[in-house]
C-alpha positions as CSV (number, residue, x, y, z in Angstrom):
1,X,8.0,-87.8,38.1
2,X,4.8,-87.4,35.9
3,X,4.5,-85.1,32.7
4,X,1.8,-82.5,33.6
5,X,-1.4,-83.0,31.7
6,X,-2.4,-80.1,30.2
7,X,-6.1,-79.6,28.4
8,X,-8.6,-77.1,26.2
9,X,-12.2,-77.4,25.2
10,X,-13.8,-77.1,22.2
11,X,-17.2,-76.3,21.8
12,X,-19.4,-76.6,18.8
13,X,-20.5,-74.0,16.5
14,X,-23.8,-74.1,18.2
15,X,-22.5,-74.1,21.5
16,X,-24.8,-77.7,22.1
17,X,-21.7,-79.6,22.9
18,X,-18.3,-79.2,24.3
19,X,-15.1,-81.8,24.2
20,X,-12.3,-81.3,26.5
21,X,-9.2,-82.8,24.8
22,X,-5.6,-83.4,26.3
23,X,-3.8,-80.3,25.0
24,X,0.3,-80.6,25.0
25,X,2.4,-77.5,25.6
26,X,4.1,-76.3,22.5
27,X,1.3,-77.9,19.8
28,X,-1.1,-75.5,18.3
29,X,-4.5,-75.5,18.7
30,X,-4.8,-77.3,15.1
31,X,-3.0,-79.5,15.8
32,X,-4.5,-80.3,18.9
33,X,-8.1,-80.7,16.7
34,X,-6.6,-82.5,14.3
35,X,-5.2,-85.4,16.9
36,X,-8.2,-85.2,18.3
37,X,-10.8,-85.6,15.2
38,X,-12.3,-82.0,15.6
39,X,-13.9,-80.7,12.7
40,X,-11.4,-78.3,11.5
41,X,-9.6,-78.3,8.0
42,X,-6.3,-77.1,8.7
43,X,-6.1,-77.2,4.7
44,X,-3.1,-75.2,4.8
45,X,-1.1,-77.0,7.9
46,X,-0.7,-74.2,9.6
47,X,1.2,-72.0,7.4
48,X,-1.5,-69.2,7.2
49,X,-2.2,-69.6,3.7
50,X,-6.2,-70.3,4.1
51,X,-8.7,-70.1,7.0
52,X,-10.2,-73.5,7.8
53,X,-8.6,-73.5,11.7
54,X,-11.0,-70.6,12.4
55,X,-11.6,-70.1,16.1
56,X,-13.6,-68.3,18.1
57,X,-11.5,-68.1,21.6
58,X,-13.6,-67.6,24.8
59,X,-13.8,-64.1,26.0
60,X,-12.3,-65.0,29.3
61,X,-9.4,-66.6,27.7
62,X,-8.3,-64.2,24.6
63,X,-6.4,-61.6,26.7
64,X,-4.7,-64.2,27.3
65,X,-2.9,-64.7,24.3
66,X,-0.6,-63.2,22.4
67,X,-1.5,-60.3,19.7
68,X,-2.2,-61.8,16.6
69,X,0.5,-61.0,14.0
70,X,-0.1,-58.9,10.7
71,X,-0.3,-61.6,8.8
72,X,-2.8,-63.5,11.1
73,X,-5.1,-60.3,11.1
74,X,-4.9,-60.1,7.3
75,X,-6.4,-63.8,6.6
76,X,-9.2,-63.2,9.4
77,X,-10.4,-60.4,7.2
78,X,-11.4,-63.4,5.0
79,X,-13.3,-65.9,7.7
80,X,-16.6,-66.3,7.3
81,X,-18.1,-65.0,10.9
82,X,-15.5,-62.6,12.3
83,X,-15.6,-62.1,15.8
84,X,-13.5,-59.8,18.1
85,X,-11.9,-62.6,19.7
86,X,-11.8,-64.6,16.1
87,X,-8.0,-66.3,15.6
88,X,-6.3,-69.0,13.4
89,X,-5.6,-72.2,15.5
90,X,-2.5,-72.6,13.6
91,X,-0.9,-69.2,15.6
92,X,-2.4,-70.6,18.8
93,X,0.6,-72.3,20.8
94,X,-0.2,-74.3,24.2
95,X,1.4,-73.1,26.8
96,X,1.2,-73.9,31.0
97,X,-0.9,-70.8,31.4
98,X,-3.5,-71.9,28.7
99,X,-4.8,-75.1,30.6
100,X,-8.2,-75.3,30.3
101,X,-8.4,-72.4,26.8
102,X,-11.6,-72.8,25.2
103,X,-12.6,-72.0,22.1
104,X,-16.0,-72.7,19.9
105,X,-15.8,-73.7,16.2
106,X,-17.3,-71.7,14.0
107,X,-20.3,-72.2,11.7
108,X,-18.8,-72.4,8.5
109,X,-15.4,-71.8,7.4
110,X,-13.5,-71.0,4.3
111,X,-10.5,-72.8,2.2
112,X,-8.8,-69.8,0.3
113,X,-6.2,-72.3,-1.2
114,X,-9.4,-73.8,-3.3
115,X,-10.9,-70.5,-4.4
């Protein structure tokens, strides 16, 4: 019996190119660039202390995630480029009904823990 293979796509801040990445349930979406030599910081590793795993999640995927926590909400206040479907990649966990999330980098992003 094979392990499913489960992916997401990331697409560049300027929407010109798009990678599609293996994407195991229970990682984060940081982690996931990070295997995969994204360009994303995590600076923090993932525990919400700065911004660098800024995403920008699909429309058609973001009511599909959980509600971003208090805390989440309170450090994308400080991302450069907010949008409405803006998260942290760090408090994005893969799950079965995710395969195939998308999300686009943004332009610019900003490390808190070196201001």
């Amino acid at each position: 019996m094979s392990v499913p293979s489960f992916h997401m796509i990331f697409v560049s801040a300027d929407g010109a190119q798009q990678r599609e990445v293996e994407a195991p349930v229970g990682d984060s979406v940081m982690e996931i660039a990070i295997r995969n030599n994204i360009d994303m910081e995590g600076a923090c590793e993932g525990n919400m202390a700065c911004s660098t795993c800024h995403v920008i999640v699909d429309p058609d995927w973001n009511d599909k995630l959980p509600l971003p926590r208090e805390e989440e909400d309170d450090m994308l206040d400080l991302v450069y480029g907010l949008t409405r479907t803006s998260r942290l990649g760090c408090q994005i966990v893969m799950t079965t009904e995710l395969d195939g999330l998308t999300v686009r980098l943004p332009g610019e992003s900003r490390n808190l823990l070196a201001d």
